[in-house]
Jmol script that loads the backbone (N, CA, C; Angstrom):
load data "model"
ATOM      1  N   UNK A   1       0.840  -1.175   0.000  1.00  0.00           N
ATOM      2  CA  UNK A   1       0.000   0.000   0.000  1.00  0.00           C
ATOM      3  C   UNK A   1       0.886   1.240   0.000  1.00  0.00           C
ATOM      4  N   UNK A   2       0.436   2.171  -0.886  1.00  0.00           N
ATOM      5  CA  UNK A   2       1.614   3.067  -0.951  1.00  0.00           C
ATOM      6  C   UNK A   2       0.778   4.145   0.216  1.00  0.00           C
ATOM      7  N   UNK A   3       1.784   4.990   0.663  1.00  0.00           N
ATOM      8  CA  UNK A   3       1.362   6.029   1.791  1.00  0.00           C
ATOM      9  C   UNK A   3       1.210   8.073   0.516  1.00  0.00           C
ATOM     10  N   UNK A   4       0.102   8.509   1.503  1.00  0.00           N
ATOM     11  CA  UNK A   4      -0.176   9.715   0.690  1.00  0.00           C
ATOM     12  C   UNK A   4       0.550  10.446   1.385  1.00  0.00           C
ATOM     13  N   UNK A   5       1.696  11.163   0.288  1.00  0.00           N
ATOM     14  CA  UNK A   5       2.383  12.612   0.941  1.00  0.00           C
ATOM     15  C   UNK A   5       1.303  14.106   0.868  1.00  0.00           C
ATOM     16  N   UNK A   6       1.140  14.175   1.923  1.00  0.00           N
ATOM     17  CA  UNK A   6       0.503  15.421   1.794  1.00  0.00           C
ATOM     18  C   UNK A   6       1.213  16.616   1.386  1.00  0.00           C
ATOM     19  N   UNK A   7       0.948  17.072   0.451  1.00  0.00           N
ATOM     20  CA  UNK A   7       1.279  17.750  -0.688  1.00  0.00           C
ATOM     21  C   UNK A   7       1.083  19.698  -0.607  1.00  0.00           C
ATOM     22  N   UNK A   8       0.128  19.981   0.938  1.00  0.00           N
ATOM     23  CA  UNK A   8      -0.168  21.107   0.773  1.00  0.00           C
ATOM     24  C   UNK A   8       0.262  21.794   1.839  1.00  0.00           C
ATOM     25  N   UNK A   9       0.697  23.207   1.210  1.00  0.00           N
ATOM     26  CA  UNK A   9       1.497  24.031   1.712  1.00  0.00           C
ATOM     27  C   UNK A   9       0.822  24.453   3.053  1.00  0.00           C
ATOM     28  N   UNK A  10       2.118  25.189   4.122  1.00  0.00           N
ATOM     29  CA  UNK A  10       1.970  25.177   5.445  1.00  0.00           C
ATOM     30  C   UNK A  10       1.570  26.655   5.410  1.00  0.00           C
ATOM     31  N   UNK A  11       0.103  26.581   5.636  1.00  0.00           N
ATOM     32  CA  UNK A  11      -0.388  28.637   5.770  1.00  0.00           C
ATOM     33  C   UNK A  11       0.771  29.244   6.099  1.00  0.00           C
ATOM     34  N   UNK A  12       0.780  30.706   5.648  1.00  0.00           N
ATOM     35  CA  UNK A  12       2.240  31.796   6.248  1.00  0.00           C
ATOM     36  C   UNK A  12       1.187  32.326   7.393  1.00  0.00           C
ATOM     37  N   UNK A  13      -0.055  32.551   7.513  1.00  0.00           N
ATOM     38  CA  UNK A  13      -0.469  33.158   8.512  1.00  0.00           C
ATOM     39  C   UNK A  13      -2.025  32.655   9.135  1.00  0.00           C
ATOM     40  N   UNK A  14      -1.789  32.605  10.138  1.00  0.00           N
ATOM     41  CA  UNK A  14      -2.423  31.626  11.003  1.00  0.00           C
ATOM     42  C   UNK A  14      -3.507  32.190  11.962  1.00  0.00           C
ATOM     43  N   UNK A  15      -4.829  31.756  12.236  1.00  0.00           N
ATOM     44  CA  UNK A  15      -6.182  32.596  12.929  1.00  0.00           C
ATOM     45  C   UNK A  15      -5.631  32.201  14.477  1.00  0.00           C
ATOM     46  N   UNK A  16      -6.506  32.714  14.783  1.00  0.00           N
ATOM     47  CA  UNK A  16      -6.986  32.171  16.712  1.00  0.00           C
ATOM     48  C   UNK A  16      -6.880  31.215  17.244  1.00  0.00           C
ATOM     49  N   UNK A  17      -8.042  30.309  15.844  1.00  0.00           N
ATOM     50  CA  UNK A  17      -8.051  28.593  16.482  1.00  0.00           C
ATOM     51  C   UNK A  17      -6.689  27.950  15.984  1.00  0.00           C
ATOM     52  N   UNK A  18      -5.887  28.317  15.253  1.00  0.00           N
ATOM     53  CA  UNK A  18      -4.804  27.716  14.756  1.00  0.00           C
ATOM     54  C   UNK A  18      -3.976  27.966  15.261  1.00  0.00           C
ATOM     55  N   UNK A  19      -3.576  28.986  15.653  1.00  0.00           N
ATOM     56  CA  UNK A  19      -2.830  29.422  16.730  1.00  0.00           C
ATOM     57  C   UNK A  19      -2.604  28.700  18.028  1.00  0.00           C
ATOM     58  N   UNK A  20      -4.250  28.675  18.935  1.00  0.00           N
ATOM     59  CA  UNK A  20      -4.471  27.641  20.098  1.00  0.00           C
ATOM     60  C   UNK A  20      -4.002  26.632  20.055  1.00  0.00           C
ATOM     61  N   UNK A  21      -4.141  26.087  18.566  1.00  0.00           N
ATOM     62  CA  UNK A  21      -4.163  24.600  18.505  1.00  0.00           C
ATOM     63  C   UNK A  21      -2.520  24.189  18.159  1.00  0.00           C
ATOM     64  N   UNK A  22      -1.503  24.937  17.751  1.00  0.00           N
ATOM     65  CA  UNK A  22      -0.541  25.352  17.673  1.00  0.00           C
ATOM     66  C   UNK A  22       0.798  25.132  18.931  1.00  0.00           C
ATOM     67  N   UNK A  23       0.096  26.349  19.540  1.00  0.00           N
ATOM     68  CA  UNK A  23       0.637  26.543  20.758  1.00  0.00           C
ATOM     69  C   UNK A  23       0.189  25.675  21.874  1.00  0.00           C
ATOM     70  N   UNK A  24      -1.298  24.846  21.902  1.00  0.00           N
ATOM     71  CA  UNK A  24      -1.578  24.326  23.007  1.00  0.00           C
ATOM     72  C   UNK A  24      -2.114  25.173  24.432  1.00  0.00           C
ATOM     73  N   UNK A  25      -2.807  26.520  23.722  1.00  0.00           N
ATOM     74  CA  UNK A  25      -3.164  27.620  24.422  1.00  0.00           C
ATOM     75  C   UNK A  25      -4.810  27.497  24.137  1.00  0.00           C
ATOM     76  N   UNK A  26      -5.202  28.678  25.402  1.00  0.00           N
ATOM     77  CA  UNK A  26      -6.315  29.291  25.549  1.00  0.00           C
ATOM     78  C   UNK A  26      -6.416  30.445  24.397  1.00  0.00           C
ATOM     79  N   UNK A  27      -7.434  30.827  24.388  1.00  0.00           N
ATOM     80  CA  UNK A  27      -7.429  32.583  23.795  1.00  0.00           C
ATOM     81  C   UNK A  27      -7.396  32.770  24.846  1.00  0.00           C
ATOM     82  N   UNK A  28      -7.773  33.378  25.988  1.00  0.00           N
ATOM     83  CA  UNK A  28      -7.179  34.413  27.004  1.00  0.00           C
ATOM     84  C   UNK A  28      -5.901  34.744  27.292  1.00  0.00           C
ATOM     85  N   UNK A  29      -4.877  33.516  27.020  1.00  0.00           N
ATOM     86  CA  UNK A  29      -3.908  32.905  27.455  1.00  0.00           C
ATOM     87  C   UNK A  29      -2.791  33.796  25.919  1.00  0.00           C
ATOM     88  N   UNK A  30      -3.466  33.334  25.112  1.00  0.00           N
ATOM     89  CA  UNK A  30      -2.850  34.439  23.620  1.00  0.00           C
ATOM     90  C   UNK A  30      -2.881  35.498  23.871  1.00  0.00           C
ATOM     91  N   UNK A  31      -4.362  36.292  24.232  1.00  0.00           N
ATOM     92  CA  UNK A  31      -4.099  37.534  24.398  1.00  0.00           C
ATOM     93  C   UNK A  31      -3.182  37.998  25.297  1.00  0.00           C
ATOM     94  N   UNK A  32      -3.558  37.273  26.108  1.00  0.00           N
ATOM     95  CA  UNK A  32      -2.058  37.843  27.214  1.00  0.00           C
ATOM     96  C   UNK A  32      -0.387  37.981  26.844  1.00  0.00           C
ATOM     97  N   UNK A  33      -0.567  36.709  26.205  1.00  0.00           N
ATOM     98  CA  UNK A  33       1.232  37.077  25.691  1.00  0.00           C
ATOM     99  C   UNK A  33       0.948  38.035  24.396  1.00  0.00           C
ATOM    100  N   UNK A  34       0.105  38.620  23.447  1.00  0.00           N
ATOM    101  CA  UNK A  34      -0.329  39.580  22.459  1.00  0.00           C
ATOM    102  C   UNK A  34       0.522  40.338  23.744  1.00  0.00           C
ATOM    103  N   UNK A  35      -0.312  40.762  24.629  1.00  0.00           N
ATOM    104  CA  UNK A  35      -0.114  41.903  24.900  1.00  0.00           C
ATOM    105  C   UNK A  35       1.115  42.176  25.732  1.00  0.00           C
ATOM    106  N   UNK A  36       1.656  41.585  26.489  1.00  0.00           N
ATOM    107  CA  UNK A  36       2.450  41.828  27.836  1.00  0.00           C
ATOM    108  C   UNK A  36       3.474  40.872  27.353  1.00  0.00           C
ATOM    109  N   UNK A  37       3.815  39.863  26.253  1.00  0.00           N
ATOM    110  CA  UNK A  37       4.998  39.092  26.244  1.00  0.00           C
ATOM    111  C   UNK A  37       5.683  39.263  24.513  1.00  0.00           C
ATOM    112  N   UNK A  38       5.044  40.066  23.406  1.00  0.00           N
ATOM    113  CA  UNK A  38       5.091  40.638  21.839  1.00  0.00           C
ATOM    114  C   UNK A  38       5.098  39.100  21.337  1.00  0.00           C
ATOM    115  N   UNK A  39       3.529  38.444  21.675  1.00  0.00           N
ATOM    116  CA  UNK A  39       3.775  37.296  20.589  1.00  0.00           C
ATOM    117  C   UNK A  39       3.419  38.030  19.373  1.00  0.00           C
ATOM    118  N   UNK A  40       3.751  38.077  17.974  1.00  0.00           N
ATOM    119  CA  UNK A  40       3.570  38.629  16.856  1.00  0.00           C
ATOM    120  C   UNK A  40       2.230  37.746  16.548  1.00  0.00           C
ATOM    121  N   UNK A  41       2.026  39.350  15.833  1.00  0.00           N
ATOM    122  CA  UNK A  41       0.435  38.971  15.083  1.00  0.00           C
ATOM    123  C   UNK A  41       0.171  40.716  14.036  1.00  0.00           C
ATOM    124  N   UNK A  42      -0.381  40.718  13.396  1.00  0.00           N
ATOM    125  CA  UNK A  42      -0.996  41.151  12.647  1.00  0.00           C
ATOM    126  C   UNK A  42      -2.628  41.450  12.150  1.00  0.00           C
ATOM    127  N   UNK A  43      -3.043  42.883  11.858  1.00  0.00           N
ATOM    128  CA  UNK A  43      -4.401  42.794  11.823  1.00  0.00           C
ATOM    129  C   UNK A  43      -4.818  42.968  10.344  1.00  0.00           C
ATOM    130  N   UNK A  44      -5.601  42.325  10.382  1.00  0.00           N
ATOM    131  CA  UNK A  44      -6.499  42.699   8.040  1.00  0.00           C
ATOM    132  C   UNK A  44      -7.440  43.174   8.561  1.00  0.00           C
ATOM    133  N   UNK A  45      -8.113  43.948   8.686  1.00  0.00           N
ATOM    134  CA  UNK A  45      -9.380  44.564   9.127  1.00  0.00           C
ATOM    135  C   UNK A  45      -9.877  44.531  10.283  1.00  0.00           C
ATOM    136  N   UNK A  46     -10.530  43.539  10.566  1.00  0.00           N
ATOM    137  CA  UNK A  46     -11.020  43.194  12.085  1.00  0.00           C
ATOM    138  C   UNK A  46     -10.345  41.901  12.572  1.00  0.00           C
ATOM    139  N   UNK A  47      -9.758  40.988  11.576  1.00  0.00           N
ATOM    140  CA  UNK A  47      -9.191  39.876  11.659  1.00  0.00           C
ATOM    141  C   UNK A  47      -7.800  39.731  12.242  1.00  0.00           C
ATOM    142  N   UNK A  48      -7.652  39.047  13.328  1.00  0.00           N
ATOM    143  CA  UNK A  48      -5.922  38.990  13.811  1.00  0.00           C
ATOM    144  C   UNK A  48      -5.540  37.713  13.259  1.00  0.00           C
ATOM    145  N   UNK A  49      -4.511  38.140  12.388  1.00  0.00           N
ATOM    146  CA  UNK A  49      -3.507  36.749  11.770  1.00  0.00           C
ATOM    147  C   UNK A  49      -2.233  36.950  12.494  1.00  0.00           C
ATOM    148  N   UNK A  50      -1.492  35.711  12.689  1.00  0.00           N
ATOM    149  CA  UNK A  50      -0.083  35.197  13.341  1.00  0.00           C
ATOM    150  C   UNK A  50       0.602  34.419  12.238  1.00  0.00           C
ATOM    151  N   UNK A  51       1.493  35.275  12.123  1.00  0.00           N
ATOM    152  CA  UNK A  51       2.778  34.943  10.942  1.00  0.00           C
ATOM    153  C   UNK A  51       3.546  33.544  11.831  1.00  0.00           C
ATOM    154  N   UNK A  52       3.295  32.703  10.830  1.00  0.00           N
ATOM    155  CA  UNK A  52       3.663  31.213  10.466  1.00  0.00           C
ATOM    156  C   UNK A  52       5.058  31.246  11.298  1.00  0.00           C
ATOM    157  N   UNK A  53       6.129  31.804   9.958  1.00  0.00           N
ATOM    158  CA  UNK A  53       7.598  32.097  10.863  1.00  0.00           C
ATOM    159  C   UNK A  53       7.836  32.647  11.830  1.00  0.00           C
ATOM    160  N   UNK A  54       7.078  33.933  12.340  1.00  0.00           N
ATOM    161  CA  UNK A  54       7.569  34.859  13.365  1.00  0.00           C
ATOM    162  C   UNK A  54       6.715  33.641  14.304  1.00  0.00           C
ATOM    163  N   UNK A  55       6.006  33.323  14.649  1.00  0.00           N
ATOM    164  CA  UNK A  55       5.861  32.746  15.854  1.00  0.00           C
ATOM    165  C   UNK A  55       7.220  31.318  16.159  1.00  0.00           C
ATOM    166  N   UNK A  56       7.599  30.711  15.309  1.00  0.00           N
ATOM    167  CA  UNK A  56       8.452  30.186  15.431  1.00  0.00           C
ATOM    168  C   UNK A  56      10.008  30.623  15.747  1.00  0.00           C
ATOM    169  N   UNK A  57       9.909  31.814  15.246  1.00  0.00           N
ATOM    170  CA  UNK A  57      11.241  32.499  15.840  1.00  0.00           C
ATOM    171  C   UNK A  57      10.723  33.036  17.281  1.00  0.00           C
ATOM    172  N   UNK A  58      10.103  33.412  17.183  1.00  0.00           N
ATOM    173  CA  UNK A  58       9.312  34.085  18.905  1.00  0.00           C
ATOM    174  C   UNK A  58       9.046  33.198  19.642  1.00  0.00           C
ATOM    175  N   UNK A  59       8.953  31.741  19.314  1.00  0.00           N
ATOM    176  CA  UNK A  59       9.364  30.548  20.442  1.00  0.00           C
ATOM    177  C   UNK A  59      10.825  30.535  20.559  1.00  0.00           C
ATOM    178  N   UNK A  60      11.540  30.537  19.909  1.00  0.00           N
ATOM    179  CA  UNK A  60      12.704  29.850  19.660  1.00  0.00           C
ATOM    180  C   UNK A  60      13.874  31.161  20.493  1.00  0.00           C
ATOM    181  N   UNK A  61      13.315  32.276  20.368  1.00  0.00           N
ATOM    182  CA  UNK A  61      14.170  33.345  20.974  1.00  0.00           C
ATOM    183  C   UNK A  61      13.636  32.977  22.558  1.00  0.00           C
ATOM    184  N   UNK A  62      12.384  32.527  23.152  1.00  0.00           N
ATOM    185  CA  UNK A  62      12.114  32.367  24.636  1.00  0.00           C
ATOM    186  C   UNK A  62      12.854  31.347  25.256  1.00  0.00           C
ATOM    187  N   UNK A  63      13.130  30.520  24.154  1.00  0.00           N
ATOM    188  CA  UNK A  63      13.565  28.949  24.743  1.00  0.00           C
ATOM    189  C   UNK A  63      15.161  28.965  24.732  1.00  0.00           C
ATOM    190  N   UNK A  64      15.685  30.295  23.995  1.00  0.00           N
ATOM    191  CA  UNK A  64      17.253  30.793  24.355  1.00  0.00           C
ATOM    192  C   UNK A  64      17.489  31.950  25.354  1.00  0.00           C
ATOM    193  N   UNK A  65      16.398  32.220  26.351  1.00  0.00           N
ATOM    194  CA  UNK A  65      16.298  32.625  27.320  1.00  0.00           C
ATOM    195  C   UNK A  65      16.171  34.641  27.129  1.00  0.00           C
ATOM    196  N   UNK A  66      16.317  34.771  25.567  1.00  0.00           N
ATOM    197  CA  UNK A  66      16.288  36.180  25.005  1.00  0.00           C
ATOM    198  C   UNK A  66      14.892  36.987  24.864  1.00  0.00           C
ATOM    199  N   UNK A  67      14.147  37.386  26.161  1.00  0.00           N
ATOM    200  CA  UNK A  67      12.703  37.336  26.448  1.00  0.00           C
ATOM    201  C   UNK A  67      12.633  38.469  25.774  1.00  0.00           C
ATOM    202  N   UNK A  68      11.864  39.397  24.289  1.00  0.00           N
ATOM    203  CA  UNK A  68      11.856  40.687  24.053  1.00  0.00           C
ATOM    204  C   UNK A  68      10.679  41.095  23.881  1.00  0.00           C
TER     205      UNK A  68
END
end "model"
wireframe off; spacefill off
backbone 0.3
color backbone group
């Protein structure tokens, strides 16, 4: 049986629930680091999107102890 490579690209920018589901967070818990810890995000109108890469560099700078 051959196995299916999933073939489709990884969103650059990511909602609320994807985010949660991501991180393993609350929304309250997002907003809080939004606000008081610069998790990156971005607004399109009324909509908050979270850039794909920057959240991965914005883990990756906490977990080298470089909190900004």
């Amino acid at each position: 049986m051959q196995k299916s490579l999933d073939t489709s690209p990884q969103p650059l920018l990511l909602n609320m629930k994807q985010v949660s589901l991501v991180l393993n967070l609350g929304k309250s818990k997002i907003y809080d680091l939004m606000e008081n810890e610069g998790l990156p995000y971005t607004k399109l109108g009324k909509s908050l999107r979270f850039p794909y890469r920057s959240l991965q560099e914005w883990i990756e700078r906490r977990m080298q102890g470089d909190v900004a």
